[in-house]
C-alpha positions in Angstrom: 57.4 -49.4 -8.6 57.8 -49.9 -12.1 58.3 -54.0 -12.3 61.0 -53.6 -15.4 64.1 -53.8 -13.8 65.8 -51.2 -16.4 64.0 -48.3 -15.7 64.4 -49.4 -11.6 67.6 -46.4 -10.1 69.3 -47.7 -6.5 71.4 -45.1 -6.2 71.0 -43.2 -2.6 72.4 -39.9 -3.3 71.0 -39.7 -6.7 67.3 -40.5 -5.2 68.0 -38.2 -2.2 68.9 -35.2 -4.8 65.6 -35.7 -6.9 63.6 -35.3 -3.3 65.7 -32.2 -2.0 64.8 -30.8 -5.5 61.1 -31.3 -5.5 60.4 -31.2 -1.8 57.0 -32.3 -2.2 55.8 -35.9 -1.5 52.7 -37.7 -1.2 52.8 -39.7 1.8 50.6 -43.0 1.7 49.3 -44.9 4.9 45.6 -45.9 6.5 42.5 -43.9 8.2 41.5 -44.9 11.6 38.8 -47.3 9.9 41.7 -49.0 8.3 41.2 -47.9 4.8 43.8 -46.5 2.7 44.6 -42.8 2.3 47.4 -40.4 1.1 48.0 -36.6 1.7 50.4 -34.2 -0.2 53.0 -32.2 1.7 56.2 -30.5 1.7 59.2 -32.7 2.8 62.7 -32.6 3.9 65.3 -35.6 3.8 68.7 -35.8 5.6 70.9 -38.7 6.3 68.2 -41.5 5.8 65.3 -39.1 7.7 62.4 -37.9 6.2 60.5 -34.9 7.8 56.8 -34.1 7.1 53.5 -32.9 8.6 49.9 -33.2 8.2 47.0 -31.6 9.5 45.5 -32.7 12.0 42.1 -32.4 10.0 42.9 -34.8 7.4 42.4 -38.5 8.3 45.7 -40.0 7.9 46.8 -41.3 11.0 49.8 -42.3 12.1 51.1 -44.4 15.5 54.6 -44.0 16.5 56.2 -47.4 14.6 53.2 -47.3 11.7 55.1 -47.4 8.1 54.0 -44.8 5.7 55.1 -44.4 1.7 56.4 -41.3 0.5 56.7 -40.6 -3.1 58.0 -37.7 -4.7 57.1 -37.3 -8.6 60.0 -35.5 -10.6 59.1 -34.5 -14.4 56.8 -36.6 -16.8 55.8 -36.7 -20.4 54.0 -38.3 -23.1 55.8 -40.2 -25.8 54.5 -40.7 -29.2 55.4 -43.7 -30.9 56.0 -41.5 -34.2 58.9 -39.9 -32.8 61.4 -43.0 -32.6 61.8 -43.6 -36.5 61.0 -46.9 -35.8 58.2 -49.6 -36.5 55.8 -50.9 -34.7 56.1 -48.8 -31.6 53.3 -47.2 -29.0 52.6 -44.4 -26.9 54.2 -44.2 -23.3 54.3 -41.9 -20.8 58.0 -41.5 -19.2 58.9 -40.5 -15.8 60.7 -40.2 -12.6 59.7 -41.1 -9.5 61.3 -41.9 -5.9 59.4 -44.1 -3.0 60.9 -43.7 0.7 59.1 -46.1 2.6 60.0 -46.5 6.6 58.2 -46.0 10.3 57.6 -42.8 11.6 57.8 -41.3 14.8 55.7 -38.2 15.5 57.5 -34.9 16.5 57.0 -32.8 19.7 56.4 -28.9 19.6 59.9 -28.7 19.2 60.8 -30.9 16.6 57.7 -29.6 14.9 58.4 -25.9 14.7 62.3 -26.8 14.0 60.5 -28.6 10.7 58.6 -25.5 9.7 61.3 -23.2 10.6 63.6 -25.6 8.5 60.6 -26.1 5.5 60.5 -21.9 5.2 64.3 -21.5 5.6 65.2 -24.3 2.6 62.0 -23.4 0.0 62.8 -19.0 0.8 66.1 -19.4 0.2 65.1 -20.5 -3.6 63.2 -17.2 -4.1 66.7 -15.2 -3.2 67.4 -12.1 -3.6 63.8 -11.9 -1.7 64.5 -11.5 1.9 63.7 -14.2 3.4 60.5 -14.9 5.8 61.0 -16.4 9.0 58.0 -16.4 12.0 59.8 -13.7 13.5 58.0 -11.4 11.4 54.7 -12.9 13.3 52.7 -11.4 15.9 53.8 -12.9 19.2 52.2 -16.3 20.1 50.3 -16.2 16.5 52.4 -19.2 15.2 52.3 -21.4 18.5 48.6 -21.4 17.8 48.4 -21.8 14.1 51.3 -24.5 14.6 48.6 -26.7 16.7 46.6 -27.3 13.5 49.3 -29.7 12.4 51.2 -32.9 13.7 54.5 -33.7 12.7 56.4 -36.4 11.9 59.8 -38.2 11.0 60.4 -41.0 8.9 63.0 -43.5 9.2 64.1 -44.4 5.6 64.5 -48.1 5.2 63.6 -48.6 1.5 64.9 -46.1 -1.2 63.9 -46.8 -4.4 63.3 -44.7 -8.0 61.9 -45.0 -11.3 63.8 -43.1 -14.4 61.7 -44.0 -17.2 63.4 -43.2 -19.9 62.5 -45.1 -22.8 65.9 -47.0 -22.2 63.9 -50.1 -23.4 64.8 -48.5 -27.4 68.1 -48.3 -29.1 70.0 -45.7 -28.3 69.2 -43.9 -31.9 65.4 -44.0 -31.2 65.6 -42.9 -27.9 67.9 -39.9 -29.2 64.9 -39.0 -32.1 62.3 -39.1 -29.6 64.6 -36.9 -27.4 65.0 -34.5 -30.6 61.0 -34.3 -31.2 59.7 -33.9 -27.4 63.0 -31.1 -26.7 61.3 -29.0 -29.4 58.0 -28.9 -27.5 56.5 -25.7 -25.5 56.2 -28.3 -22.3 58.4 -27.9 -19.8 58.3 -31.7 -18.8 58.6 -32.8 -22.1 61.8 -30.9 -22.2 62.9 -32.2 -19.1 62.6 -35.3 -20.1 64.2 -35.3 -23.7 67.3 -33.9 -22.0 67.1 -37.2 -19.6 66.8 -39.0 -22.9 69.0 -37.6 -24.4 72.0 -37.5 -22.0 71.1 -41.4 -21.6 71.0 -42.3 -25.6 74.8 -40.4 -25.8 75.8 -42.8 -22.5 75.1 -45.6 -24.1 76.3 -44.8 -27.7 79.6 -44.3 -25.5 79.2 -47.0 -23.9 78.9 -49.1 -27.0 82.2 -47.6 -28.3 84.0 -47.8 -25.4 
């Protein structure tokens, strides 16, 4: 986590909506020999839970109680100094970020093909009006086997934390004109990120009136 205390967001549902919209995570825990390791995979969250699996090739492991780190990136961006209209500034890179961090349990057969099933049925629904693909359209007994390549798990979420790095550290007004400069950029981060600025440079002019 990002040690300034500014950037630092607490809010549950705010956190849980940045995971639902990326859905992608990399989860963080230990090899057999003890040394550290992470893998990327698809998630799902609900009321505190977070769902995930691994293959079983990969060499993360994980014992029913162990406590693993998830952390889903949202948009990032580089910020030149040049675009605040101030002084004596530098170059940052602003971001947001959420860490789920709790044990995990693994899944049985069930609770692992009602993940994928679950996984296919949340990220196809995003390609509508595509019809959607569900293992039905499998040959028979084809994803029971291919489902024993992975191991599945659940996380119970006891830490929830985010990072919205923002520049909020500037006034308002140079946040807004650095907002102004990256909006205008081809990069779809960038853009993602001056709205963000933007939308939190008005708040606080507001804010200041108010």
């Amino acid at each position: 986590m990002h040690p300034a205390s500014i950037n630092h967001v607490t809010d549950p549902e705010k956190l849980a909506a940045l995971v639902a919209a990326r859905g992608f995570a990399l989860i963080i825990g230990r090899t057999a020999e003890g040394r550290p390791a992470a893998v990327h995979t698809p998630v799902l969250m609900k009321e505190g839970v977070l769902r995930f699996h691994l293959s079983r090739a990969n060499r993360l492991v994980f014992e029913d109680g162990d406590i693993a780190l998830a952390v889903v990136s949202g948009a990032d961006a580089y910020v030149s100094p040049d675009w605040y209209d101030e002084p004596d500034q530098v170059p940052t890179w602003n971001y947001l970020s959420v860490e789920a961090e709790g044990p995990v349990t693994r899944l049985d057969d069930a609770g692992s093909a009602q993940l994928l099933d679950d996984l296919s049925a949340e990220f196809e629904g995003r390609l509508a009006p595509k019809a959607p693909w569900t293992r039905g359209k499998m040959t028979p007994g084809r994803f029971e086997a291919m489902a024993r390549a992975i191991t599945s798990f659940s996380m119970r979420v006891e830490r929830l934390e985010g990072i919205e790095k923002l520049s909020r550290n500037k006034t308002p007004e140079a946040q807004a004109a650095a907002a102004g400069r990256m909006a205008a950029l081809e990069d779809p981060g960038s853009r993602e990120i001056a709205a963000l600025m933007a939308a939190q440079a008005a708040a606080r002019k507001a804010g200041s009136r108010a």
